[in-house]
N, C-alpha and C positions, 0 to 999 in steps of 0.2 A: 427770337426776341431781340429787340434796340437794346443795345450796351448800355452802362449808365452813364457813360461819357454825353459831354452834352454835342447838344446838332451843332453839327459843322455851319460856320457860316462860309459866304461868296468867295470865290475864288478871284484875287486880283489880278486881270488879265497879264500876262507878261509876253516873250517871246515868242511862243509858239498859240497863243491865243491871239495873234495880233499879223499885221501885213498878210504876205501871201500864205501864211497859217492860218488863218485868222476862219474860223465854222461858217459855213454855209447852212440856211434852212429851208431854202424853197427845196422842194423838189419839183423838177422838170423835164419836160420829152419834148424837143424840138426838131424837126425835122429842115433839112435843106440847108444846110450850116452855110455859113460864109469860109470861101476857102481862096487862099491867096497861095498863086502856085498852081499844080495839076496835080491830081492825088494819081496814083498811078494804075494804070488799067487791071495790073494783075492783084492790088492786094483787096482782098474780099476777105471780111471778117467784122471781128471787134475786138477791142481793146478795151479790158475790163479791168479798172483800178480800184482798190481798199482804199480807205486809211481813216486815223481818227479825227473826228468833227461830233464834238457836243452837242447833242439835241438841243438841251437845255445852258444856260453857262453855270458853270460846274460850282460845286461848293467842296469844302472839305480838302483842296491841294488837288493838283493838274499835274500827274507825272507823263508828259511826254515821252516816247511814244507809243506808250504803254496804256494810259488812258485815253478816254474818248469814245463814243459810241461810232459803229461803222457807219461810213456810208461809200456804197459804191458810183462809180462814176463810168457809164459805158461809149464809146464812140463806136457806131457803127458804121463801118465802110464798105460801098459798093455799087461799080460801076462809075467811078468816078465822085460820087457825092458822098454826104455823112448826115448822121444824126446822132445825138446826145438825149443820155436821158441820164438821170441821177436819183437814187432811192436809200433811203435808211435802210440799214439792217435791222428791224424790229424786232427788238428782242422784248419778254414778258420785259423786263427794266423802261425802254424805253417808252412802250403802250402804255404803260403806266402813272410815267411823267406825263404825257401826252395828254391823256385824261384831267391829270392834275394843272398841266400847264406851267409845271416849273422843274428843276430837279429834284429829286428823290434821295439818288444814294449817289456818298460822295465817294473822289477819286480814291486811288487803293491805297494809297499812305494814311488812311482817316481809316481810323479802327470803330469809329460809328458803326450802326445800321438801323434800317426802318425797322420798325414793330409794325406788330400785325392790325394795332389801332390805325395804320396810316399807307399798309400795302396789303391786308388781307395775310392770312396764316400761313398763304403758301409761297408766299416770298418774304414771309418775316426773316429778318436776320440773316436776308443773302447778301453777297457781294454783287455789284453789276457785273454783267458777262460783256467780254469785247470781243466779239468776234471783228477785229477792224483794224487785224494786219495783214490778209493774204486774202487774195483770191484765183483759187483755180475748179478746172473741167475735169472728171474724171468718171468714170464709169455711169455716164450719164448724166451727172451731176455737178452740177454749181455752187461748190461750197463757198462759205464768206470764212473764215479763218480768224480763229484768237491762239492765243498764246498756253499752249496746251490746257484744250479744252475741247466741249463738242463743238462740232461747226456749223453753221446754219446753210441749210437748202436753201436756195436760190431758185425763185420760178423764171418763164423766160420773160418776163416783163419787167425784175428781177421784183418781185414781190419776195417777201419772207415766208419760207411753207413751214419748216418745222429745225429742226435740232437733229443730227446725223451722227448714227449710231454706229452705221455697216451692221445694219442686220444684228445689231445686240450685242456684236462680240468687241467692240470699243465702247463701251459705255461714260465712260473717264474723258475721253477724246484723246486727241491728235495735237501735235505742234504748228506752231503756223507756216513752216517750209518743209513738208512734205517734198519728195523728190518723186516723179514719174518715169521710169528706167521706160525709155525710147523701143526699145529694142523687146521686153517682156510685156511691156502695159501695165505690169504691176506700181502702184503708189508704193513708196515705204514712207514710216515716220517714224520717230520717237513722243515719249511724253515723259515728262518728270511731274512727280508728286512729293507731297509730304511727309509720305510714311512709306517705310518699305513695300516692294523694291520701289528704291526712289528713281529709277530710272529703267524706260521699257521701251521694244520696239516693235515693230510689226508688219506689217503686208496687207496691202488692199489687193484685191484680185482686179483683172482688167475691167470685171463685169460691177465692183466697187462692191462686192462681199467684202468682209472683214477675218481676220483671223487671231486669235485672241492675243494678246502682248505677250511678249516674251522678256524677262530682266534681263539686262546687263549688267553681271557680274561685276563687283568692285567697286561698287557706288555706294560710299558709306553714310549719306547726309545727302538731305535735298536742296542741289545745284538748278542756278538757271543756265539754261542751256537755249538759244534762239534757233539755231539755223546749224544746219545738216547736207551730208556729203554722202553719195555712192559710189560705187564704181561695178564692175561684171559683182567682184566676190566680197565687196566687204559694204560695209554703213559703216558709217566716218561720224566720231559723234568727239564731237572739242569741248572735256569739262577742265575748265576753268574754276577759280577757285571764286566766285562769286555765288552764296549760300543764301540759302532763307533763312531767316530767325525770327518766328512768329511772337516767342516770348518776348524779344525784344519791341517788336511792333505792338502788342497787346500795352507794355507800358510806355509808350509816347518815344521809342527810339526807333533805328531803322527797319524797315522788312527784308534789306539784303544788307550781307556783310563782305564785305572784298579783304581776301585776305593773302595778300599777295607773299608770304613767306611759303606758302604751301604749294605752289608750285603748279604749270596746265600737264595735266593728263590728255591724251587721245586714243580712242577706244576703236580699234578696228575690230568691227562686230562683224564675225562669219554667215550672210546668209544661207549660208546652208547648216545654220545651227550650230558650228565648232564653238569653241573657247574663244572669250574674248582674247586679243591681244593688245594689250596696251603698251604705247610709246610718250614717255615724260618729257619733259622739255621745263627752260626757264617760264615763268608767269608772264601772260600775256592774253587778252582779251579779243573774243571778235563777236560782230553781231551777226556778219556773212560770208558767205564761203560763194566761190565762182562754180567754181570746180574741181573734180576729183577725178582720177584713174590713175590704171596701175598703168606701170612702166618697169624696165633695166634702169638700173643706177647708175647715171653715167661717172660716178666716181669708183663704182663697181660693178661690171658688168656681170657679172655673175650672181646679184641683189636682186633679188626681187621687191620692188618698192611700191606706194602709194603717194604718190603728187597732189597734194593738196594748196589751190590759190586764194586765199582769202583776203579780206581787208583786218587788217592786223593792228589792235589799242592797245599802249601799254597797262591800259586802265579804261572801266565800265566807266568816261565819262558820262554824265548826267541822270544818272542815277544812283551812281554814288559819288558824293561829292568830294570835291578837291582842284587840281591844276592842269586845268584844260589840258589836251595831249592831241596831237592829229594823227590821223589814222594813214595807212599808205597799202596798195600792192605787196601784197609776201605770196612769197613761198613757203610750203613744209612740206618736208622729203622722208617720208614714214617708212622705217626698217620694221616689218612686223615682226621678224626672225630676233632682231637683235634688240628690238623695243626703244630703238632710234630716232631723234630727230634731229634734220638739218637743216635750220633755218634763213632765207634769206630776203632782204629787197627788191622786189623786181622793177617798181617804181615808187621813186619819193615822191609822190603827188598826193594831198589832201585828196585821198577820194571813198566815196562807198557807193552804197547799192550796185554790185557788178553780178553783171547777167552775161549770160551765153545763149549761142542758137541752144534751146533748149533740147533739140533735136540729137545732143552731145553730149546730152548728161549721164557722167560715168566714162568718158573718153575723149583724148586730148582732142582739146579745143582750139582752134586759131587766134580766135578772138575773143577779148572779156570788153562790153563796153561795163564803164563808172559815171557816176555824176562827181563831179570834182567841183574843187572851191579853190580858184586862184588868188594869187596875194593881193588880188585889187580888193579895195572897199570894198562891201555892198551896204545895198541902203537898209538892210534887213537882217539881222545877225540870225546865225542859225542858215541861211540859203546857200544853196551849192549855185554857181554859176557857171559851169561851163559841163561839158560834157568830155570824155575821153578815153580812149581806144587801144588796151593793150597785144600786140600782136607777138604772142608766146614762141613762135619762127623766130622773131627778129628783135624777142626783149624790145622794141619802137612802144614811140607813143605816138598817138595820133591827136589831136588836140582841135575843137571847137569851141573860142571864146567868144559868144556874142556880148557886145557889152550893154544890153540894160532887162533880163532875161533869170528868173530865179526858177530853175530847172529841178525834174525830179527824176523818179527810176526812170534807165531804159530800158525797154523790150524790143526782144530782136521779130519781126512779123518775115517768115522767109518767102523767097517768088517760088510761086508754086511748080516752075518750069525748070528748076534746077536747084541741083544738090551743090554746087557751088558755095564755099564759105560765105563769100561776098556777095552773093545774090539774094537781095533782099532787103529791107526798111527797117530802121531802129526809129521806134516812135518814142518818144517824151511827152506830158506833158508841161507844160510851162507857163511862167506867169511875170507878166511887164512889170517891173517895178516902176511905182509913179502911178501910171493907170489901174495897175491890177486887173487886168486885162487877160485870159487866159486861150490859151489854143495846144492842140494837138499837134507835135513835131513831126514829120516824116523825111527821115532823115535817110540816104542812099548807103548801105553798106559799103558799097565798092568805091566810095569817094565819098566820107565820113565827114572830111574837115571843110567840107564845102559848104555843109549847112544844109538846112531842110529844103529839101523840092516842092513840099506842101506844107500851108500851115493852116490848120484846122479851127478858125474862130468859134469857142468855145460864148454858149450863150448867157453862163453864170461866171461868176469865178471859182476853179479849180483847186480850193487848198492842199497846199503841197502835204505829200502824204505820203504812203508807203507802198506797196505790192500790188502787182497786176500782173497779167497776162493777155497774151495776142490770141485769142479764140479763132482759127480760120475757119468757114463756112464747110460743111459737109463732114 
């Protein structure tokens, strides 16, 4: 049933509804892209991006980057040329609007919802589903990712098939960074809910069976939790003291509370079923982790440790409000034995979204590229502009500032003819400030600061968004 609260009205366009934010609606398939540059003989594939873009312009409050309907964004590359095509995630919410031609249900700070006089009985009184933070491949499968929840299939034309279960034994869903261990094929994830256990984890099989969740002990209250870590033997899960409080959103207050006297926990969960081990540390926030594995402590060599590189807030800007903070490169050096942590900076640079050859996940890495934001102006509050390159060998930074260019995640796409760190493309997409003008990066590993080799003129504009992956052909 609709609350008695009355309908939300329009949503005042602000910062992330607006410039290179700003929703797209066409969808499109265009073949034979304009490319400035040479795209390189060996990368065969596609690059397949999320993020959120309102079908409709929203009513009810827009919490960035959390609301928004998906829409994917694919570049296909091969033999030298590309094609672009772009599709909503259709979700029962979005059909719905669709039909109606306007929006339906407001963003998730609005404790409204439709009645069944105006969405039918069997979506009276739901939330919208966003599956329209992640997108990855796994056991045959093209899921589109929300923020633990089910994920939606993906066909290959990326039409929307259905809601993804693993065979029944995840019925709840999944988080939206799931981790693909390289080496076993198995996915891992977590989910957090609102009632006990308020925190679970699990195992997809390579062939994307499911296997039923398993709790993590110690989780007394339902925390958000984004983004997740592995390594050979543990799941790395960073709770933070960032809560839900449904009671509190039910009467016109927040639905997260930050409550930074209580301290971050981190949870080194035993895949092979042991005790959890947890290590406490000062409060501190993150939305993403690079990577994890174990290693010797080099402050003890006799330690058995887990190395964790994240992008490190001292606070959940923009969702919970207060005094901006910029986010930077860290370290945390996890003692499971002694329930330890040693934290540090490895670069002061404004940066996030840091990825690895994902080929590494679970084992030290060379490299993490970031999207950073240099002290120059931009014409567009909220854009990262530049791109850059931490090389964990030589704590260096590597740095590409183009100046009129508002950048988003990079993915690493590797040359299929070596195992070489640096062999291989970090693609971006991007978008002109002024023109709004968008193209596909292809940027050379092995000489990063030099700038893209190809640039992929994109046939719509590209709103800057969130997760993607390099799909290589076979």
């Amino acid at each position: 049933m609709a609350t008695t609260q009355t309908r939300p009205g329009p949503v005042t366009p602000g910062t992330y509804l607006t410039g290179p934010f700003a929703p797209v609606t066409a969808e499109v398939d265009v073949a034979d892209l304009r490319v400035e540059g040479e795209l390189p003989a060996d990368l065969d594939g596609a690059y397949l991006r999320n993020g959120p873009n309102p079908r409709f312009s929203p009513i009810g409050g827009y919490l960035y980057p959390i609301d928004g309907d998906g829409m994917l964004h694919r570049v296909e590359v091969s033999g030298g040329r590309a094609r672009y095509t772009n599709r909503f995630v259709r979700t029962p919410m979005v059909v719905a609007e669709e039909k109606a031609g306007h929006a339906i249900w407001p963003g998730i700070t609005s404790p409204w919802r439709p009645g069944p006089d105006e969405v039918g009985p069997g979506l009276a009184g739901t939330m919208r589903e966003l599956p329209d933070i992640n997108v990855v491949r796994h056991g045959g499968r093209l899921l589109a990712l929300a923020e633990c929840d089910r994920p939606y299939r993906i066909g290959p034309g990326l039409e929307t098939l259905a809601q993804e279960t693993f065979g029944g034994a995840l019925p709840v869903g999944i988080c939206a960074h799931p981790k693909i261990d390289p080496r076993t094929g198995e996915m891992i994830a977590f989910c957090y809910g609102m009632a006990p256990p308020f925190l679970t984890w699990t195992t997809i099989a390579p062939d994307g069976t499911g296997t039923p969740p398993r709790p993590v002990e110690g989780v007394e209250r339902s925390t958000m939790i984004h983004d997740m870590a592995i390594t050979d033997r543990y799941v790395v899960l960073v709770v933070a003291p960032l809560h839900f409080d449904i009671d509190a959103a039910m009467h016109g207050g927040s639905l997260l509370a930050w409550d930074p006297a209580a301290g971050t926990r981190i949870a080194l969960v035993p895949r092979d079923g042991g005790p959890v081990r947890w290590c406490e540390t000062d409060t501190f926030w993150l939305w993403h982790i690079a990577n994890a594995h174990e290693a010797k402590d080099p402050a003890d060599p006799a330690a058995d440790v887990v190395v964790l590189d994240y992008v490190e807030w001292a606070e959940p800007t923009g969702i919970i409000p207060g005094v901006p903070v910029t986010p930077h490169l860290s370290r945390a050096v996890l003692d499971p034995a002694a329930g330890t942590v040693r934290r540090e900076v490895l670069a002061d640079v404004d940066v996030e979204f840091p990825r690895i050859d994902d080929r590494l996940v679970g084992r030290a890495h060379p490299f993490a590229a970031l999207a950073a934001q240099t002290t120059r102006p931009v014409p567009h509050p909220g854009c990262r502009d530049a791109l850059v390159w931490h090389d964990t060998r030589t704590n260096g930074i590597i740095r590409w500032e183009p100046a009129d260019l508002a950048l988003g995640e990079p993915a690493f796409a590797p040359d299929p003819r070596s195992d070489a760190p640096d062999a291989g493309w970090w693609l971006a997409f991007a978008t002109r400030f002024g023109t709004e003008e968008s193209s596909l990066l292809v940027i050379p590993a092995a000489d990063p600061a030099s700038g893209p080799v190809a640039s992929v003129r994109m046939p719509v504009r590209v709103p800057l968004g969130l997760h993607g992956s390099w799909l290589p052909t076979g």
